[in-house]
C-alpha positions as CSV (number, residue, x, y, z in Angstrom):
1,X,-3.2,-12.7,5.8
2,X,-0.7,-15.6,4.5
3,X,-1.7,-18.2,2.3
4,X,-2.2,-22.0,4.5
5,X,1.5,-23.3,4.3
6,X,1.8,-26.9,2.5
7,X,3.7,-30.0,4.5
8,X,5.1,-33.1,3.7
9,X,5.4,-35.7,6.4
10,X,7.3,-38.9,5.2
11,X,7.3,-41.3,8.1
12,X,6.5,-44.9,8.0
13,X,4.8,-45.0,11.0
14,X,0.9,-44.9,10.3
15,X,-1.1,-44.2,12.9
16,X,1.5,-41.2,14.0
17,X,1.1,-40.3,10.8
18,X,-2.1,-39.7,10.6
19,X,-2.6,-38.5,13.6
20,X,0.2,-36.0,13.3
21,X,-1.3,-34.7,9.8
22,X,-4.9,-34.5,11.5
23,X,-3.9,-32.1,13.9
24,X,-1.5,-29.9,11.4
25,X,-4.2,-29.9,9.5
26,X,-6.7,-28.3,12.5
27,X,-4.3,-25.7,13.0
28,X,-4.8,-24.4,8.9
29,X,-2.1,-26.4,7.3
30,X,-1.9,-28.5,4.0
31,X,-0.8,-31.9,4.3
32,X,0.4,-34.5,2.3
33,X,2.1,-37.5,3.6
34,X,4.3,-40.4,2.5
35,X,5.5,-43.6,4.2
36,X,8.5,-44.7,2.1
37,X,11.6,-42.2,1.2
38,X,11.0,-42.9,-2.6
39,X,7.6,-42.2,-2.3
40,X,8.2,-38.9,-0.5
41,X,10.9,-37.8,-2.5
42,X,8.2,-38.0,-5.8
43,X,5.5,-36.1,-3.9
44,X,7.7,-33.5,-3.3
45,X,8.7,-33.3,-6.5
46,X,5.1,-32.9,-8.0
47,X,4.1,-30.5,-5.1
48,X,7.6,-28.5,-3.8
49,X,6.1,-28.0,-0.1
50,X,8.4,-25.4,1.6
51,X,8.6,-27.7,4.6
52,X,9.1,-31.6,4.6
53,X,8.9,-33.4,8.3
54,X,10.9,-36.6,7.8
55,X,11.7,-39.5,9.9
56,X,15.1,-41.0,10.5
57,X,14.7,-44.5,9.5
58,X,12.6,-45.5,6.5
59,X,12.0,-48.9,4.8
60,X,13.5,-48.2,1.6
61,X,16.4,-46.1,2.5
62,X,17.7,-43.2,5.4
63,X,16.0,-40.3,5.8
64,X,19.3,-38.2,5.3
65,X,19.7,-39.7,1.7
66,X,16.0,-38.4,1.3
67,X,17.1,-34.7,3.0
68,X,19.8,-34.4,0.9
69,X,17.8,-35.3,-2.3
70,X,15.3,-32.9,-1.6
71,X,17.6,-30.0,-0.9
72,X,20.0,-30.6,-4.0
73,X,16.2,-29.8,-5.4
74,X,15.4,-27.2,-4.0
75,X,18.2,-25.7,-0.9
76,X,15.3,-23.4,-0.2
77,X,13.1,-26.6,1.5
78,X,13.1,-26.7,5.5
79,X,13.3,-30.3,6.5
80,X,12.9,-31.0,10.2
81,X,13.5,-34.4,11.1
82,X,11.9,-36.7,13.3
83,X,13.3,-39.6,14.8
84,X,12.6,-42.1,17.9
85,X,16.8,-43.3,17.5
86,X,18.1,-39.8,18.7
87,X,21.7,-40.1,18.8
88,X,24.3,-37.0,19.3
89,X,25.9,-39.1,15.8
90,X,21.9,-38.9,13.9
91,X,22.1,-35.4,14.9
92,X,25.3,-33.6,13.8
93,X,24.7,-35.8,10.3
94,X,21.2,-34.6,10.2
95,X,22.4,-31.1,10.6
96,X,25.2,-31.5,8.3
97,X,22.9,-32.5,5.7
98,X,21.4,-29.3,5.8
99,X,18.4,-30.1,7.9
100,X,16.8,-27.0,9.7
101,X,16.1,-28.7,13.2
102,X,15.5,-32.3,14.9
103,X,12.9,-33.6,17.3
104,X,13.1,-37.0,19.5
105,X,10.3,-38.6,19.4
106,X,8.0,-39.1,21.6
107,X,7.8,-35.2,21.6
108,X,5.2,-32.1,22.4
109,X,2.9,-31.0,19.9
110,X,3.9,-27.7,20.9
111,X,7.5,-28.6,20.5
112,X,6.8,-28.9,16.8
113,X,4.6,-26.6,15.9
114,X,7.6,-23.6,17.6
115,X,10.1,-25.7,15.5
116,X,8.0,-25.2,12.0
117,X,7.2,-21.3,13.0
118,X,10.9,-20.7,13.6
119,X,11.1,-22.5,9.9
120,X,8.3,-20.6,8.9
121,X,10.4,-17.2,9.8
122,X,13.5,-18.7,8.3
123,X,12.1,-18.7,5.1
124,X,10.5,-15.9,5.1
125,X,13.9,-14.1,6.0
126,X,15.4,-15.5,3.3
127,X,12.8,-15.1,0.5
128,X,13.6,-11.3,1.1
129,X,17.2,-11.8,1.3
130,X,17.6,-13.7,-2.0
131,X,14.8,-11.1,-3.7
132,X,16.7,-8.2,-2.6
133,X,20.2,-9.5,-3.7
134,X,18.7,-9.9,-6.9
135,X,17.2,-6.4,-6.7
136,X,20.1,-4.2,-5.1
137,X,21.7,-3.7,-8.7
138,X,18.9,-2.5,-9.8
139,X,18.0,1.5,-9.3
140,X,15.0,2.1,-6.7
141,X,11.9,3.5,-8.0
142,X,9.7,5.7,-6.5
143,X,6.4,4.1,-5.6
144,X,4.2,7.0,-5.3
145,X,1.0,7.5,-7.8
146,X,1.2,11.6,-7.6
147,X,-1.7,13.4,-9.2
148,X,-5.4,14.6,-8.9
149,X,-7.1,14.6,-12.2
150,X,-9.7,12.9,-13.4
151,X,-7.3,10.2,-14.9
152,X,-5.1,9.2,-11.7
153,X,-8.9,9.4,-9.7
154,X,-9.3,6.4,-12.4
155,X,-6.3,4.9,-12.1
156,X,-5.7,4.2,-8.3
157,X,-9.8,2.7,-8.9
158,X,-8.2,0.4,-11.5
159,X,-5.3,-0.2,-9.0
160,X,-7.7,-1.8,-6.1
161,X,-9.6,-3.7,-8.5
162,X,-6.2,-5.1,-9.4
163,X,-4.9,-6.0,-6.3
164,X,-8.1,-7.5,-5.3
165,X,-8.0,-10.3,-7.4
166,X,-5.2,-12.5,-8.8
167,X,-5.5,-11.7,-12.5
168,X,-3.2,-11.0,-14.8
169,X,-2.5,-7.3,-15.2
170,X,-1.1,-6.0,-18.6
171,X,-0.1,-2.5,-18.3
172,X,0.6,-0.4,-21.1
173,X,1.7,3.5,-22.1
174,X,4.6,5.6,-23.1
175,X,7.8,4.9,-22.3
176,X,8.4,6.9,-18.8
177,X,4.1,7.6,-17.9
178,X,5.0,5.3,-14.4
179,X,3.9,1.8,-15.7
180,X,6.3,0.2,-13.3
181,X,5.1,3.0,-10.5
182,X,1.3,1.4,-11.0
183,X,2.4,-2.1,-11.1
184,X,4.1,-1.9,-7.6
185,X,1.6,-0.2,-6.2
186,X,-0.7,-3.3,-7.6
187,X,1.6,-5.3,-5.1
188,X,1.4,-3.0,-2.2
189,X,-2.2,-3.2,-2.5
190,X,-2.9,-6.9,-2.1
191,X,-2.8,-8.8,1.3
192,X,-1.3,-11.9,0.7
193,X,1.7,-11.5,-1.3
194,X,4.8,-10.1,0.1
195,X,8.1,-10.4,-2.3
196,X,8.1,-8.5,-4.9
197,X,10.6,-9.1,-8.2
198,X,10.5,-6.9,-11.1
199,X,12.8,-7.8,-14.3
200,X,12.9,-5.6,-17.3
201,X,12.9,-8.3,-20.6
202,X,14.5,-5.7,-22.5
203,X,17.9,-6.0,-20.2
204,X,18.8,-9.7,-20.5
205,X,20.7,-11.0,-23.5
206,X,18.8,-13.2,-25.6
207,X,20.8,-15.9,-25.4
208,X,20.2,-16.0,-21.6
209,X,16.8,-14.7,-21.4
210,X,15.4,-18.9,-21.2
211,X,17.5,-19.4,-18.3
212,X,16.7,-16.0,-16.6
213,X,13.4,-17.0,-16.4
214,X,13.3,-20.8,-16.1
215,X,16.4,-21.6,-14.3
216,X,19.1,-24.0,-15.1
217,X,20.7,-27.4,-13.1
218,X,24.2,-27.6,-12.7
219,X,26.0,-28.5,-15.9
220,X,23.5,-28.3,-18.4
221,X,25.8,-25.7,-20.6
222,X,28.9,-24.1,-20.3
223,X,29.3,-21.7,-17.6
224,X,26.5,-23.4,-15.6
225,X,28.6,-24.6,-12.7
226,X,25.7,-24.7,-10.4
227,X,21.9,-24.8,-10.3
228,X,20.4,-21.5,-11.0
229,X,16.4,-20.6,-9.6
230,X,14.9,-18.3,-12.5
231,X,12.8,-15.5,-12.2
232,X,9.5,-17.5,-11.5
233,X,11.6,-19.8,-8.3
234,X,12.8,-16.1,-6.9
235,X,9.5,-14.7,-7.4
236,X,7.5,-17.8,-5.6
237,X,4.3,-16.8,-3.5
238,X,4.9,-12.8,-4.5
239,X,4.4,-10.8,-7.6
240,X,6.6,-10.8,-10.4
241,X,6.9,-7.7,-12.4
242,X,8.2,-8.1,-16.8
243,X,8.8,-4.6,-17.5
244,X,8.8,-4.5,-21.4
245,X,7.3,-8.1,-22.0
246,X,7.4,-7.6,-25.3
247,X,10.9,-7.9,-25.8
248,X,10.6,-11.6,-24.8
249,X,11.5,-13.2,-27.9
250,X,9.1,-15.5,-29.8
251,X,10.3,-18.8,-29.5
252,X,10.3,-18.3,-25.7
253,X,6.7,-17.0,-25.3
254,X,5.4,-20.4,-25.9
255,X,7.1,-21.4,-22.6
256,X,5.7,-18.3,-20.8
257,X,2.7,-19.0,-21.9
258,X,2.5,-22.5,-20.8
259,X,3.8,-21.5,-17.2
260,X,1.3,-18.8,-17.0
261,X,-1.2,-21.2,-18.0
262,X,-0.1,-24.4,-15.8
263,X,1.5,-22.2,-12.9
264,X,4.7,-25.0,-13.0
265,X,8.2,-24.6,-14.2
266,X,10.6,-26.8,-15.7
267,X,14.2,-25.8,-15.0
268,X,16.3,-25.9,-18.3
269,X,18.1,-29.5,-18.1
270,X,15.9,-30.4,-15.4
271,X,13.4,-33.6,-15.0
272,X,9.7,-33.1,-13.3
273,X,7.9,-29.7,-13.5
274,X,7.6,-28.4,-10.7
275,X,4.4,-25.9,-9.0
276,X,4.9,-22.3,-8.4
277,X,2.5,-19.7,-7.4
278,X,3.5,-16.1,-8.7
279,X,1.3,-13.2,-9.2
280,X,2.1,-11.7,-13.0
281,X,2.3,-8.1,-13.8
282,X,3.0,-7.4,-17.4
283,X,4.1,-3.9,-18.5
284,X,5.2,-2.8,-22.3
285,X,5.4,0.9,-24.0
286,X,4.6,-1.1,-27.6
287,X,1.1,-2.1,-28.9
288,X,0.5,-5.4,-27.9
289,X,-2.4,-5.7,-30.9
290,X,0.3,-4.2,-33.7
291,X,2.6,-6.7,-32.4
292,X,0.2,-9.6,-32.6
293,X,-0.9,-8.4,-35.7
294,X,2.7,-8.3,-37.2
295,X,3.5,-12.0,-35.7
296,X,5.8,-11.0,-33.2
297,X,3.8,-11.5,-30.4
298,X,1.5,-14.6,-30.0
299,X,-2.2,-13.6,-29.8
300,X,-2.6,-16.4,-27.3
301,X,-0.1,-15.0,-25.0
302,X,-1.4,-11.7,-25.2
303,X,-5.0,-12.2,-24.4
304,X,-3.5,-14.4,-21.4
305,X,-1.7,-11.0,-20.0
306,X,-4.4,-8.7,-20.6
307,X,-7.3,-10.7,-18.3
308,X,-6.7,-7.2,-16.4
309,X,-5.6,-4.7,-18.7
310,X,-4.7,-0.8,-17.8
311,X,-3.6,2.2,-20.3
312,X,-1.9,4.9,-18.5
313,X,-2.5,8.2,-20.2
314,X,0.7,10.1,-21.3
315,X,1.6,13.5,-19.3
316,X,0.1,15.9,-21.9
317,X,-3.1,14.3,-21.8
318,X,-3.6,15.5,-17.6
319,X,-1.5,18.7,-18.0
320,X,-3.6,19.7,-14.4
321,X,-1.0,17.5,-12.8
322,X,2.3,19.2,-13.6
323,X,2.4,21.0,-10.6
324,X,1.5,18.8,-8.4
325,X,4.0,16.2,-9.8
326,X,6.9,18.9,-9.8
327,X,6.2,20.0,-6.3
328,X,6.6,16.5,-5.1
329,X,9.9,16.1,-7.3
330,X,10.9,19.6,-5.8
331,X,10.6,18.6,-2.2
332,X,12.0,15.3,-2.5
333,X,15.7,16.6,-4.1
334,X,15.9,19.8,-1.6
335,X,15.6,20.2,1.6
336,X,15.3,23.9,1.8
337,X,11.8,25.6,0.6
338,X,12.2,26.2,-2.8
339,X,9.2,27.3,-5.2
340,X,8.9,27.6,-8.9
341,X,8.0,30.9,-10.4
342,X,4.3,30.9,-11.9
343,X,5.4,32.0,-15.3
344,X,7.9,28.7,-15.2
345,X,5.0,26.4,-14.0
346,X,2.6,28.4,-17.3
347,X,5.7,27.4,-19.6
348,X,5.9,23.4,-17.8
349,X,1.9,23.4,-18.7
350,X,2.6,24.1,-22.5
351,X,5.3,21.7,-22.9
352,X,4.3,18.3,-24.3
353,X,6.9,16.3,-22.6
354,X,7.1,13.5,-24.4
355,X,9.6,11.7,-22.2
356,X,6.3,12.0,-19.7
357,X,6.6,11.8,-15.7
358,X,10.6,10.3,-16.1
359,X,11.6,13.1,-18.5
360,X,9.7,15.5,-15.4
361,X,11.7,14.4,-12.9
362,X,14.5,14.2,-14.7
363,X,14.5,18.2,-15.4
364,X,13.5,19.1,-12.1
365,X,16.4,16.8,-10.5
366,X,18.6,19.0,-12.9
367,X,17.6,22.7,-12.0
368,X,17.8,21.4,-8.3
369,X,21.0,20.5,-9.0
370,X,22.1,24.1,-10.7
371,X,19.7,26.6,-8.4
372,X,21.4,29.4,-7.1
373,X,18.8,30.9,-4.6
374,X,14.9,30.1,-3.4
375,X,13.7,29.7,-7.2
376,X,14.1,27.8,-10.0
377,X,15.1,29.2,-13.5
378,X,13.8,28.1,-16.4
379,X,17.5,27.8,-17.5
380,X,17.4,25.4,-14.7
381,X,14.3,23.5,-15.0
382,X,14.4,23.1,-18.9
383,X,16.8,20.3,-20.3
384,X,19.0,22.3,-22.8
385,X,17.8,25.3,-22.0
386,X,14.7,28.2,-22.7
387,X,15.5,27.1,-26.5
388,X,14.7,23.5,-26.1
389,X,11.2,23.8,-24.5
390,X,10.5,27.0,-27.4
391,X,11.7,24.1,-29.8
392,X,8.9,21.1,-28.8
393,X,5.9,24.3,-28.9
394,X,3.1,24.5,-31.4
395,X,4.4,27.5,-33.4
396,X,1.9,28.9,-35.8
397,X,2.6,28.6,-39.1
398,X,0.2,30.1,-42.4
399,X,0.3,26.4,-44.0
400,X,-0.2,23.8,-40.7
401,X,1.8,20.7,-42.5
402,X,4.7,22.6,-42.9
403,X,4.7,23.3,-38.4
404,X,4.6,19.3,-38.4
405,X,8.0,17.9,-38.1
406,X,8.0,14.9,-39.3
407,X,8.0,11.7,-36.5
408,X,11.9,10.4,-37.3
409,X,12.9,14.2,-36.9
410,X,11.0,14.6,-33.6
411,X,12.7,11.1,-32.1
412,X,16.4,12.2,-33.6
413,X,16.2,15.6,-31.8
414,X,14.8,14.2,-28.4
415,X,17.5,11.8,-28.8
416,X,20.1,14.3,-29.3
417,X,18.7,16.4,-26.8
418,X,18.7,14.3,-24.2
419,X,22.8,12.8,-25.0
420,X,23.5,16.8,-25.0
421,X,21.5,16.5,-21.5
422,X,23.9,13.6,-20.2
423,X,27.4,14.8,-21.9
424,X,27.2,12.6,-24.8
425,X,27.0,9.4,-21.8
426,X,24.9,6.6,-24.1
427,X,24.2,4.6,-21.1
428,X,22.7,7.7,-19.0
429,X,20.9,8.9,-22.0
430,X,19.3,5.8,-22.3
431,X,18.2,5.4,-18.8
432,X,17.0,9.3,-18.7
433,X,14.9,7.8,-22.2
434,X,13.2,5.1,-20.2
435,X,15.2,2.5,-23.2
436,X,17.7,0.0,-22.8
437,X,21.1,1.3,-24.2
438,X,21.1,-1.5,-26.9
439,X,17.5,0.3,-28.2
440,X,19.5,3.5,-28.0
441,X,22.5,2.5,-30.3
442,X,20.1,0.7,-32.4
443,X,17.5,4.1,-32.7
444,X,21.3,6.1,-33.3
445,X,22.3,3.8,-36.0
446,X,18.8,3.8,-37.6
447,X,18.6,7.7,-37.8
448,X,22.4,8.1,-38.6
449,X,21.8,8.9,-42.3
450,X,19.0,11.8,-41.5
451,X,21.6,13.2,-39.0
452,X,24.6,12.9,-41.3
453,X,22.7,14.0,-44.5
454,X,24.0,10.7,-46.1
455,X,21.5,9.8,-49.1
């Protein structure tokens, strides 16, 4: 069920004023109203109503001078006019202005209310359009939760208790567990929101991260040869997904916090705030406490994320599900029946895969890719080969410290490992890591002396 839709009528007519926002609001909608241009253009300023119904002729200045205020505000605003000097002339200019339709007045109630649904639809249309022109660069996502252990049982709980309300979620686990997997189907789960815009933090240069999210008007800096919606404008009336929040850098958490907390926006350059209603689904692989603790992360901000918060368990800890999950991965790359041995699925069970569900899918997308026959190998299924699973195993040892590799050992091999994986490709390395490839050359620079031997 859709949320009541807000109108503005700005018409200096009284009595067909009210009357007009007395029935509207009979049929469920919210109204404000206005009877000079001026007075209009501030309301919609304060409130942003996706539909204004504005009269020709107003005391203080033409309705199309108001129109094309409001849409150099927001282009995304349906304005239908309504005027009792209908002209072929009014029209056209009306139209021109970028108005979405125009009624003579005296007309049928009914009249309008088809005119607003087709606006109604128009927008709608469009929300999707612009959300998935934002979205088709990005790579699609599988939105299933597979898995029937205790944990996912626990999980797809905490999921409807999510979607019921309108809470902030915070959700947190290793790099590649399916974070972004349970924060979509957080979305799918609720009734009333349907766009959906997920942007990972750690993807957007710095020095354009305030404008990614805020917007920017036309001319504000160089390059900005138009006005720019942010994240928060695209992401209007749906949920709006920051995949690695913690990689929001510190002097913009302030402002993230403050729209969070206020639920308006203030475009950079811009005047007025202005409202926005956006569901917020917070997902990091970091610990949001250490981070607080070390001052990168403002404790403020993080107890605002984590009203709602949900830890998903890493692979190893609901081994049950490796089957289950690899059957699914299986079916979904072939088509033909293909199984995998029992003494493969035995070896899958006593791997710790520590690139989690991704680093899963990932293997099985491989030996799919070099089967020869109705089986899978484990030459096939295991990145690198039998040797790189027997590498990651427990081995016995007569004193136990000397079996633990220590943790920058364990990172540079499953780094090398997986750039061995992709042919020495950085940038497919670090989307088969679940890291952006700036984290990756950073991590490879970091461990460069260990690998090199350099003192």
């Amino acid at each position: 069920m859709s949320k009541p839709l807000n109108i503005l009528i700005v018409d200096d007519d009284e009595l067909f004023t009210a009357s007009l926002a007395d029935f509207l609001v009979s049929r469920g909608y919210h109204v404000k109203a206005a009877r000079k241009g001026a007075e209009g253009f501030a309301l919609f300023e304060r409130h942003r109503p996706p539909m204004v119904l504005l009269d020709q002729k107003l005391p203080d200045m033409r309705g199309i001078e108001v129109c094309r205020r409001i849409l150099e505000n927001n282009r995304n605003t349906k304005v239908i006019f309504m005027t009792a000097y209908a002209t072929v002339p009014y029209a056209v200019e009306a139209m021109q202005a970028g108005a979405f339709d125009y009624l003579s007045k005296p007309f049928e109630l009914d009249e309008l209310l088809i005119a607003m649904r087709m606006a109604e639809k128009s927008a709608h249309l469009e929300g999707r359009l612009r959300v998935s022109e934002y979205e088709r660069e990005k790579e699609k996502r599988e939105k299933r939760l597979i898995g029937s252990s205790e944990a996912m049982v626990r999980i797809r709980e905490q999921m409807k208790l999510a979607a019921a309300s309108e809470a902030t979620v915070l959700i947190t686990g290793e790099t590649g567990v399916g974070k972004n997997v349970v924060a979509e189907g957080i979305h799918e789960l609720q009734d009333q929101r349907e766009n959906l815009l997920t942007v990972n933090c750690s993807s957007i240069p710095e020095n354009l991260m305030e404008a990614e999210y805020f917007g920017h008007e036309k001319g504000v800096f160089t390059g900005a040869d138009n006005r720019r919606e942010g994240i928060f404008e695209l992401a209007d009336g749906g949920t709006l997904i920051l995949d690695e929040i913690t990689e929001t850098p510190l002097h913009l958490q302030s402002k993230l916090l403050t729209v969070l907390e206020d639920k308006r926006v203030r475009r950079i350059g811009g005047g007025q705030a202005f409202p926005v209603d956006v569901r917020i689904v917070a997902t990091t692989n970091q610990s949001l406490e250490k981070a607080v603790e070390s001052g990168s992360f403002r404790q403020d901000l993080y107890y605002r994320l984590a009203v709602f918060h949900m830890h998903i368990p890493p692979l190893r800890h609901h081994p049950e599900d490796i089957p289950e999950i690899a059957a699914f991965f299986v079916n979904r790359f072939e088509r033909e029946n293909v199984r995998i041995p029992e003494d493969h699925l035995r070896r899958m069970l006593e791997y710790p895969w520590p690139g989690n569900v991704r680093e899963l899918r990932n293997v099985i997308e491989r030996a799919c890719l070099l089967r020869q026959g109705d089986e899978l190998k484990p030459a096939d299924i295991l990145v690198g080969g039998p040797s790189y699973i027997d590498s990651h195993l427990e081995v016995p040892s007569a004193d136990p410290e000397q079996s633990i590799l220590p943790l920058e050992e364990v990172t540079s091999r499953h780094i090398q490992s997986a750039l061995k994986a992709c042919g020495g490709n950085k940038s497919r390395a670090a989307r088969a890591l679940g890291i952006s490839l700036s984290t990756l050359k950073r991590k490879l620079k970091q461990l460069e002396p260990s690998r090199t031997g350099a003192k």
